[in-house]
Steps between C-alpha positions, in 0.01 A plus 500: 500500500326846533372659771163427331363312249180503300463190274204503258247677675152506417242698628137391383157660668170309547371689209778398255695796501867405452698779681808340509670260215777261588766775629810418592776725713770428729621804669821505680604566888531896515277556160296755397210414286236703349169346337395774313201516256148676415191471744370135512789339357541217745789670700311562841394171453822352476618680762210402765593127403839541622374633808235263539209690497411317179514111410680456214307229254843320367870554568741526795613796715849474674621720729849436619497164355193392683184459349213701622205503300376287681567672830259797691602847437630517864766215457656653092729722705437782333355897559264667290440861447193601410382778238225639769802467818217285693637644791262448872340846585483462819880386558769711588770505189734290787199225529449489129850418457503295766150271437624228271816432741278496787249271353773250392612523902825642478700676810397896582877554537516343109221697382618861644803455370369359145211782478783814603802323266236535185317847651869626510560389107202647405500826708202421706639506851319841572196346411481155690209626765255667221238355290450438136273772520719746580759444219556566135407290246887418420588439881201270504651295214885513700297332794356220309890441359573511827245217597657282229888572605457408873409101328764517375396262196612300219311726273334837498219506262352904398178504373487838318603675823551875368154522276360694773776731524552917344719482175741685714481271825514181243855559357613568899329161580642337225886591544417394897365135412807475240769608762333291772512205312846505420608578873274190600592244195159333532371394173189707412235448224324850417169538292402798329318663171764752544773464235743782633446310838603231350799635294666643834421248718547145348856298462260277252195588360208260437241628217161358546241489256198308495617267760809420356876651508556647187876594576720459806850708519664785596324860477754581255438141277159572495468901400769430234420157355136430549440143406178565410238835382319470825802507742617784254188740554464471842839569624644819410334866570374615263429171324618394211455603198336265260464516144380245171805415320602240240848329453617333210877404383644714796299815416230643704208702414292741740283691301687700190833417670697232412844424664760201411624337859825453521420185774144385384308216634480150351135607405281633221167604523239764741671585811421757799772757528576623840681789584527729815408852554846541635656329209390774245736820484510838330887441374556413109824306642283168585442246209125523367241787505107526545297827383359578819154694504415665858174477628555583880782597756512409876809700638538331801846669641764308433377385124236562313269279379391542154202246332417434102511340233764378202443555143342183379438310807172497698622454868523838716868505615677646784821633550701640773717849480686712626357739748557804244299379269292868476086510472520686161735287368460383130223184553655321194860351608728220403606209733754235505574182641776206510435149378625371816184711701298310280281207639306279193247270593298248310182628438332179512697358832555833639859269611790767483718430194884406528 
């Protein structure tokens, strides 16, 4: 049995609104999961019910093999960290860490050495006697781990923790939380609208949409087999390309370009093409080609960026180059791609094709 389990959960307001629709997840002892998905999706939601800050309206919640939705927040076992640190002003960083051990009336010998083992792991120990006041907006996030670590819980729950973090200060945070983690084992269930957050951080991914997991896997399963045109566009920087296509008897057609597949789907009829911006190259030795017209370049350092559009086909398309690419470069270009980089959907389903 996993560490936790989440057997069709429902989540239904006063008002009717269904946020969550019959999910089901069991993570294991040591996992870590990411529910990852657009604004509103249902994933905060989801996560509060595990915490217990939300009643679920059907299912079951098991957290080391006991059941505990029906249990206060106080008695899951597990620590939350919050996206806005909801850390006590007035407290030194020591009594902030401290609080929740206090209140559940363990030792002062237990607690000191609880709060210094985590300030140590988290390089706070210089820091124990200020305020929240007087520290960054990182070290302010490292103290509210710290609160969760000296519970030492079943779980640890994130609830977008790094939102309110510098791009720069965000990737630090990140690679913190993701070596912490694996030095502490505790299973850990992270929310976030971030998908490169996701990517890095996750052993499994969980793709939320509209209340419902759309795909559940690896980061790597779920970049390069999307199961369906939803999970596709939203994970993957820059998205995916999309583009109107038809297949019939194993050949495709995008536009004025028609290609024979060597491994076509059992399918004939409209279907949504999908193909990255890092899937389209500038060499003739890759299979198929696209008369590429572009409209603008973002150099961005390592690769440049260049947007625009394909003889034929309506859709502006992206693709990503190499650095060199030069500003007064010819703006008409070929590019190729590989049938196995390609990703056909069902235009009516919007279900990946096999």
């Amino acid at each position: 049995m996993g560490a936790l389990r989440l057997t069709n959960i429902h989540k239904t307001y006063a008002n009717g609104h269904q946020a969550v629709r019959g999910i089901n997840i069991e993570i294991e002892k040591g996992e870590f999961l990411v529910l990852v998905g657009p604004s509103g999706c249902g994933k905060s939601t989801l996560l509060r019910t595990i915490a217990g800050l939300e009643a679920i309206s059907e299912g079951e919640i098991h957290i080391a093999g006991q059941r505990v939705d029906t249990e206060a927040p106080a008695k899951r076992d597990i620590a939350m960290v919050f996206q806005n640190y909801a850390l006590y002003p007035h407290m030194t960083v020591y009594k902030n860490m401290a609080y929740g051990l206090h209140n559940r009336g363990v030792d002062k010998q237990t607690i000191d050495q609880k709060v210094k083992h985590a300030a140590g792991l988290l390089k706070l120990t210089d820091y124990l006697h200020r305020k929240p006041s007087q520290l960054s907006g990182g070290q302010r996030q490292r103290v509210a781990m710290g609160r969760a670590i000296v519970r030492d819980p079943q779980a640890f729950l994130f609830d977008e923790p790094l939102s309110n973090l510098d791009a720069k200060l965000r990737v630090q945070m990140r690679n913190e939380i993701k070596t912490l983690q694996r030095s502490l084992g505790t299973t850990s269930v992270y929310v976030t609208h971030d998908q490169t957050e996701a990517m890095t951080l996750a052993d499994r991914l969980a793709v939320v949409n509209a209340g419902v997991i759309e795909q559940m896997g690896s980061p790597m399963e779920i970049y390069e087999r999307p199961q369906t045109v939803f999970v596709a566009g939203f994970i993957g920087s820059p998205a995916m390309n999309f583009l109107t296509g038809r297949l019939h008897n194993g050949r495709l057609e995008i536009g004025e370009l028609s290609i024979v597949l060597q491994q076509p789907p059992r399918f004939d009829g409209e279907v949504i093409v999908g193909l990255r911006p890092e899937h389209l190259y500038r060499q003739a030795e890759h299979a198929f080609s696209l008369p590429f017209q572009i409209e603008v370049l973002e150099p961005l350092g390592a690769d440049t960026l260049v947007w625009g559009h394909v003889s034929g086909v309506q859709e502006t398309v992206v693709a990503r180059l190499s650095r060199a690419y030069p500003a007064d470069a010819p703006r008409t270009l070929t590019l190729y791609f590989n049938e196995a980089e390609l990703h056909l959907f069902d235009a009516a389903t919007e279900q990946r094709l096999s």
